[in-house]
C-alpha positions in Angstrom: 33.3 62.0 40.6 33.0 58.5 42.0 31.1 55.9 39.3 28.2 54.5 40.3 28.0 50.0 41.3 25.7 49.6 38.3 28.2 51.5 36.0 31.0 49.0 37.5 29.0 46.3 36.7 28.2 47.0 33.1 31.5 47.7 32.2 32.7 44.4 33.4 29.8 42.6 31.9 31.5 45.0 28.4 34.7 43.1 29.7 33.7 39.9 29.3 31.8 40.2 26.4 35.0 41.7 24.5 37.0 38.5 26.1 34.6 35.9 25.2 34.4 37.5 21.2 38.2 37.3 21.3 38.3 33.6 22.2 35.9 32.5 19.4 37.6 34.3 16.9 40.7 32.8 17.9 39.3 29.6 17.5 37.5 30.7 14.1 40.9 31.3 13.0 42.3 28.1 14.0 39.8 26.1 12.5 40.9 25.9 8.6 44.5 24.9 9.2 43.5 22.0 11.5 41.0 20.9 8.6 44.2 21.4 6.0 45.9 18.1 8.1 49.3 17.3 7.9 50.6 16.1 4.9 47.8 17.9 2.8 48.0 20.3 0.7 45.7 23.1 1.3 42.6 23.6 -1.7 43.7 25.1 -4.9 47.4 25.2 -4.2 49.3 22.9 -6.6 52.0 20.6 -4.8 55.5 21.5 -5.0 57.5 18.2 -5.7 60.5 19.5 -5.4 60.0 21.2 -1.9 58.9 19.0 -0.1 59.2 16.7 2.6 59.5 12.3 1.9 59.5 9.4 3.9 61.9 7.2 2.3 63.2 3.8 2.0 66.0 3.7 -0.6 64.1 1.2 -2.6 64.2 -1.1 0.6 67.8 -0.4 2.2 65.9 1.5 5.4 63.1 -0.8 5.9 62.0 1.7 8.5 62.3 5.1 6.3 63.5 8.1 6.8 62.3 11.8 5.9 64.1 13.4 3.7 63.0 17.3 3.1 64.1 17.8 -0.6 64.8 21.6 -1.3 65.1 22.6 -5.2 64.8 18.8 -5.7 67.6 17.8 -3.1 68.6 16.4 0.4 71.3 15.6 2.3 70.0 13.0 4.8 72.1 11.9 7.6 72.8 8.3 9.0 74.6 6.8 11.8 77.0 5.0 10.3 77.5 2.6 13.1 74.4 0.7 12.7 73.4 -1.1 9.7 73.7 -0.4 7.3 76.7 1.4 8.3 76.2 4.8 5.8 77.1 8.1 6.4 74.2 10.0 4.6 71.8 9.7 1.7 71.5 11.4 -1.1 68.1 11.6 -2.3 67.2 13.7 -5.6 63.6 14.2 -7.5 64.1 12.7 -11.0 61.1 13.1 -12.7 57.2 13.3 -12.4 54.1 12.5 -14.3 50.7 13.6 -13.7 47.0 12.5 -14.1 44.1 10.5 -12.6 45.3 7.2 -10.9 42.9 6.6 -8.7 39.9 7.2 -10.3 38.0 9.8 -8.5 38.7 12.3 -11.4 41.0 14.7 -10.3 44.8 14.6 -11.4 47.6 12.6 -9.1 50.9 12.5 -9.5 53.7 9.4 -9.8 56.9 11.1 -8.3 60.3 9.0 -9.4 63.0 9.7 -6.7 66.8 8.4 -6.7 68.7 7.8 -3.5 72.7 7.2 -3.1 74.0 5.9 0.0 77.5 6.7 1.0 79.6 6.3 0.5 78.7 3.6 -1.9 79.2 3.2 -6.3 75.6 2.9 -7.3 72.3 4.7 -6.1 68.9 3.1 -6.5 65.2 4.6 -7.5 61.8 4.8 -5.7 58.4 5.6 -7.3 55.8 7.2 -5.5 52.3 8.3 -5.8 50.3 10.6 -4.5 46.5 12.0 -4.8 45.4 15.2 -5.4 45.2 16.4 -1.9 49.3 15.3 -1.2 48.2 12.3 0.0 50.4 9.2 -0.2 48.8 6.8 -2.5 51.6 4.0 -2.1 55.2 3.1 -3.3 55.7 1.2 -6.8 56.8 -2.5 -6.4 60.5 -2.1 -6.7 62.3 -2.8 -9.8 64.1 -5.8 -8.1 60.3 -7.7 -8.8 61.5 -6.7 -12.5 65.0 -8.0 -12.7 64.1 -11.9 -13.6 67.7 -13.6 -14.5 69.4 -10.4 -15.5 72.6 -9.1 -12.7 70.3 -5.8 -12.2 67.2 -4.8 -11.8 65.9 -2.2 -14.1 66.3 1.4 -14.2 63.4 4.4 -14.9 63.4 6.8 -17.8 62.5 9.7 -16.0 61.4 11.3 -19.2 59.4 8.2 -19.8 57.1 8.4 -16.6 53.7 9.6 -18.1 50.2 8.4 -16.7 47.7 7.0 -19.5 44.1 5.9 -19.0 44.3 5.4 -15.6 47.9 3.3 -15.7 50.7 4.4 -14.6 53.5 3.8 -17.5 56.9 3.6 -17.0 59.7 3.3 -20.0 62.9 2.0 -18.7 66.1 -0.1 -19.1 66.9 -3.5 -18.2 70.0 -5.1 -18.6 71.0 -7.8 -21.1 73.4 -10.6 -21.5 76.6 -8.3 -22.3 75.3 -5.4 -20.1 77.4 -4.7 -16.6 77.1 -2.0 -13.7 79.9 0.2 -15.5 77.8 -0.4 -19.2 74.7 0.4 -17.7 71.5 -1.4 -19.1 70.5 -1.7 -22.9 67.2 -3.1 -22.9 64.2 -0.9 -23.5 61.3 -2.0 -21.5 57.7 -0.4 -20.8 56.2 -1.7 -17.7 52.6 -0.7 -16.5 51.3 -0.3 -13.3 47.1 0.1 -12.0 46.1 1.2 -8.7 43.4 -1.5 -7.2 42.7 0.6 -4.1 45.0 -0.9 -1.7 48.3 -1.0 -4.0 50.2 -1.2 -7.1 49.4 -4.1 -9.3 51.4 -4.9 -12.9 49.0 -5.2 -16.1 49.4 -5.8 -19.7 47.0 -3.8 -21.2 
């Protein structure tokens, strides 16, 4: 039995409808991870610190960065080692973290300390970071070189001394003294505070 032109044209009219619901849940479904944004992390999951993903300076050695996509707390990153400053890879490892609200807005952040070795090279050097709530990059610490004053060294972190008070972020750490050395390591206990003002990381007293 042949079908009617008005039974043709309703089920197309079906056809399109079924098409056009298709689409909009499509984009429906899209929606929430565009929101999300890269280098978010999505609402009431808790960051993993030691999965993760870093942009990276070595405390300064690669002015430009690098990314460095820690695993169980570690990465391997490639360099080419014929360009300055002629390593072969970096090392870069999660030492230790400290939470609670830096920036003010209530909700906890997070300071993470992170070590990178070049190689091949003798010594390795540390980076502070902070982040919000959301995974968002607050800023980098002012390096411990702005620390170091007369001594050969600049200070290194406790990692077990990272802790965030009041709003500061405290940091317990090492500096070297007269009779200290590179093989010694440094003696000198130090506590050094740090306030976010907005923009960056300024030193205070209090």
């Amino acid at each position: 039995m042949s079908m009617s032109p008005s039974g043709t044209g309703a089920s197309m009219f079906r056809g399109r409808i079924v098409v056009v619901l298709g689409a909009c849940l499509l984009l429906l479904g899209c929606a929430p991870a565009e929101r999300t944004g890269a280098g978010r992390t999505p609402a009431g999951k808790a960051p993993d610190w030691l999965n993760r993903t870093y942009t990276v300076t070595c405390d300064g050695i690669v002015p430009d960065g690098f990314r460095a996509t820690v695993v169980d707390g570690g990465a391997r990153v490639g360099a080419d080692s014929s360009r300055p400053p002629h390593y072969e890879h970096y090392d870069v490892r999660v030492t230790g973290t400290a939470g609670g609200d830096v920036d003010g807005d209530g909700a906890p952040d997070a300071v993470v300390l992170l070590e990178c070795a070049p190689a091949p090279s003798n010594f390795s050097v540390q980076e502070a970071q902070v982040f919000s709530s959301t995974g968002r990059r607050l800023g980098v610490l002012p390096s411990a070189r702005t620390l170091e004053g007369d001594a050969p060294l600049p200070p290194v972190y406790d990692p077990a001394g990272l802790s965030v008070e009041h709003g500061d972020i405290v940091a317990a750490m090492r500096a070297y003294g007269p009779g200290d050395s590179h093989a010694t390591g440094p003696s000198v206990p130090l506590t050094v505070r740090w306030r976010f003002d907005g923009h960056g990381f300024v030193r205070t007293s209090s």
